[in-house]
C-alpha positions in Angstrom: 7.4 1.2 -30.2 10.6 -1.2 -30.2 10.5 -4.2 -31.8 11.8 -6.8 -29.4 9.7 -9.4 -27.8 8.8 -8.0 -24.0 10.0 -10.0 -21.2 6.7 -9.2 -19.2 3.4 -8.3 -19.6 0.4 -7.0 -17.8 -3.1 -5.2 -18.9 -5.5 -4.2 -16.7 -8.4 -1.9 -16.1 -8.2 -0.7 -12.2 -11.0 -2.0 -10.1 -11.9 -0.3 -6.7 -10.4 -3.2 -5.1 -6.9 -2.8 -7.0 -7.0 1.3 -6.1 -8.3 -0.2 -1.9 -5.1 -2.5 -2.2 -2.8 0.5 -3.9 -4.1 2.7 -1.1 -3.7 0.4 1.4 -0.3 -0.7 0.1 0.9 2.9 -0.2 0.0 3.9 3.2 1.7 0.9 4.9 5.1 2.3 2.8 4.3 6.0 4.5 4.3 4.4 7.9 8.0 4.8 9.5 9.5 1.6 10.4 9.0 1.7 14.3 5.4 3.6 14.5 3.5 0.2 14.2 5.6 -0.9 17.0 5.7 1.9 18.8 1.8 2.2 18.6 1.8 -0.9 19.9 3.7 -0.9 22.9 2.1 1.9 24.0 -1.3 1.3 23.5 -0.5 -1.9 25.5 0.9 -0.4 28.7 -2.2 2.1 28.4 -4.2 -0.7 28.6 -2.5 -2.4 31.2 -2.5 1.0 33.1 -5.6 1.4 32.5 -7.5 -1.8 33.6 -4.7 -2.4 36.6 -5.6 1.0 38.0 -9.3 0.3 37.4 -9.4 -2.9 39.0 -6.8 -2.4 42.2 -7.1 1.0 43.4 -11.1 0.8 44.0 -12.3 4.7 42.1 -14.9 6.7 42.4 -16.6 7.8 39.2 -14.7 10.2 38.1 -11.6 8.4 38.2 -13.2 5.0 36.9 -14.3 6.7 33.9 -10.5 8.0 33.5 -9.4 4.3 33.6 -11.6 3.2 31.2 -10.9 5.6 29.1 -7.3 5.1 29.7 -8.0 1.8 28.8 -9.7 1.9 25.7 -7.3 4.5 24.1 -4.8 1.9 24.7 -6.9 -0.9 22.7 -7.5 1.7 19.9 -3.7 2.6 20.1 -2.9 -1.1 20.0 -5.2 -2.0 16.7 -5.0 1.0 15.1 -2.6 0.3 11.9 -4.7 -3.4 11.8 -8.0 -2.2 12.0 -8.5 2.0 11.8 -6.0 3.1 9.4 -7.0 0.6 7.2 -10.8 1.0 7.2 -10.3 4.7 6.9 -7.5 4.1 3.8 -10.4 1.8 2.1 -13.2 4.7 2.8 -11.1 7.6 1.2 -9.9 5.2 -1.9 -13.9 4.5 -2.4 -15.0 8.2 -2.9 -11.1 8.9 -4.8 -12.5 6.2 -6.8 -15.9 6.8 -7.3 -15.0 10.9 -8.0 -12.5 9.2 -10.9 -13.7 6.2 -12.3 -14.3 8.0 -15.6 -10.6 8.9 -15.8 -9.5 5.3 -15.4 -8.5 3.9 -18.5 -7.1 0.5 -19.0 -3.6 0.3 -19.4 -0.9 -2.7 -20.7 2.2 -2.4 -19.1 5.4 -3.9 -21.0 9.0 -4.7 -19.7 11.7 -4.8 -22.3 15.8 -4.8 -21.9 16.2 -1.2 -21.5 12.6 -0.1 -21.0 9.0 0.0 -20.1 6.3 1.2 -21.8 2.7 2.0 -20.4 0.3 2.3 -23.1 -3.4 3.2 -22.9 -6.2 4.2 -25.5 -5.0 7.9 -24.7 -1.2 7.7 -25.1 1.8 5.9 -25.0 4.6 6.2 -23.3 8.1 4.4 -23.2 10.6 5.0 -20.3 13.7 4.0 -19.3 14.1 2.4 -16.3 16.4 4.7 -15.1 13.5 7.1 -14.6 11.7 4.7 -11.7 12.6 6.1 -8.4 12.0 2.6 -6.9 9.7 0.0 -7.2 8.0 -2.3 -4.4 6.5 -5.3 -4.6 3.2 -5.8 -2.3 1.5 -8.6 -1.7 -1.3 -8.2 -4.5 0.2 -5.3 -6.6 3.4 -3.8 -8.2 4.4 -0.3 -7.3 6.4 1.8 -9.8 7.4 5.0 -8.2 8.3 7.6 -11.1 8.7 10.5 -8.2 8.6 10.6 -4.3 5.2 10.7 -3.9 3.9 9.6 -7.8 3.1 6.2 -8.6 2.4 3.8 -11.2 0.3 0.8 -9.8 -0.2 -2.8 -11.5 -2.4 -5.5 -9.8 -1.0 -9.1 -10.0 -4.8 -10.2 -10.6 -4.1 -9.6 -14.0 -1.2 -11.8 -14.6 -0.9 -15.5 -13.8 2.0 -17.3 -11.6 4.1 -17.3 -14.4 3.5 -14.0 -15.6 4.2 -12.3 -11.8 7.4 -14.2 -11.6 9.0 -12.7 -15.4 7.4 -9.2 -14.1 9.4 -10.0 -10.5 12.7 -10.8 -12.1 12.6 -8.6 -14.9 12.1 -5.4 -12.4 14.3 -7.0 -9.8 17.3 -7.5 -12.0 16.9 -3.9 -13.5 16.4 -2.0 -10.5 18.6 -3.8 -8.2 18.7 -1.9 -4.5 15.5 0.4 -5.7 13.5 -3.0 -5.9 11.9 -4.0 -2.3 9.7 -7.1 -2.0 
């Protein structure tokens, strides 16, 4: 363990609503730019197709039923990243959770100059933060990628104003362009 004074800190013992907001968080970044936009648009003109041709071209019932469904695909289309992917994002993360809630530990997390160290009743570990493959600040958590797809999460619920502002600028100035938030 170094002996310098940390410039941020942060313990915590995940909660299912930090690994909901993780999940959530981490599905949002796997989401290509345009796709929510995309979605969007075209489950709008669906709709719009839909309920024009339903209303103005008097169908039978075979064809009504096509227009309403038509219709509706283009509602689900439209609400899909606001309302379906994230229910379904908060069901898995419940039974990932419930299946590993013995294997959560709590952790303290520690920014120094030159390092980081994650520290839990099982291990410690100090790193260099040249080992972070990026990092991403969410709205109610940190991210600390160590890999592509493997990441470190710490929820700001554990840390005051103050605190999430050193943990902020310490990461931001030491990861410069890998540091999104």
């Amino acid at each position: 363990m170094t002996d310098q004074k940390p410039l941020a800190v942060a313990s915590y013992l995940p909660t299912l609503e930090d690994y909901q907001a993780f999940s959530l968080a981490a599905g949002r970044l796997k989401t290509p730019a345009g796709t929510k936009c995309a979605a969007r648009i075209l489950g709008g003109v669906a709709a719009g197709l839909g309920a024009a041709l339903f209303l103005f071209t008097n169908p039978g019932v075979t064809e009504g039923v096509c227009w309403a469904a038509l219709f509706f695909f283009g509602l689900f289309l439209m609400s899909y990243f606001d309302v379906v992917q994230p229910y379904s994002i908060k069901k898995r993360a419940l039974v990932k959770f419930e299946a590993s809630r013995r294997m959560l530990v709590s952790q303290t997390v520690e920014l120094f100059d030159r390092e980081f160290t994650v520290r839990t009743d099982r291990y410690e570990a100090r790193l260099p933060y040249e080992l972070l493959h990026r990092v991403v600040e969410d709205g109610r958590m940190y991210l600390l990628y160590t890999g592509e797809d493997e990441v470190r999460f710490i929820p700001k619920r554990v840390m005051t104003e103050e605190q999430c502002g050193a943990f902020t600028q310490a990461l931001r100035e030491r990861m410069g362009e890998r540091y999104s938030g």
